[in-house]
N, C-alpha and C positions, 0 to 999 in steps of 0.2 A: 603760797602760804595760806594757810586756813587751819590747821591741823589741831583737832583736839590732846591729840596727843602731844603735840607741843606744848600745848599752854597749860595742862596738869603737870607736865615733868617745871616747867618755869614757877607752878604754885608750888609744888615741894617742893622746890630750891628757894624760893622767898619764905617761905613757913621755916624751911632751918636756919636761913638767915636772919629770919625774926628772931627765933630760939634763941641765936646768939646776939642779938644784938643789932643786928647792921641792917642798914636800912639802904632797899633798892630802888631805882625809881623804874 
């Protein structure tokens, strides 16, 4: 596990879930 690309696809899925509302930990 290290993968940048992991952890940009996890920022835009917490930014849309900002968008709506819900908060992730």
């Amino acid at each position: 596990m290290g993968s940048s690309r992991a952890h940009s696809f996890f920022d835009l899925v917490g930014a849309k879930c900002r968008a709506h509302g819900v908060r992730v930990s």
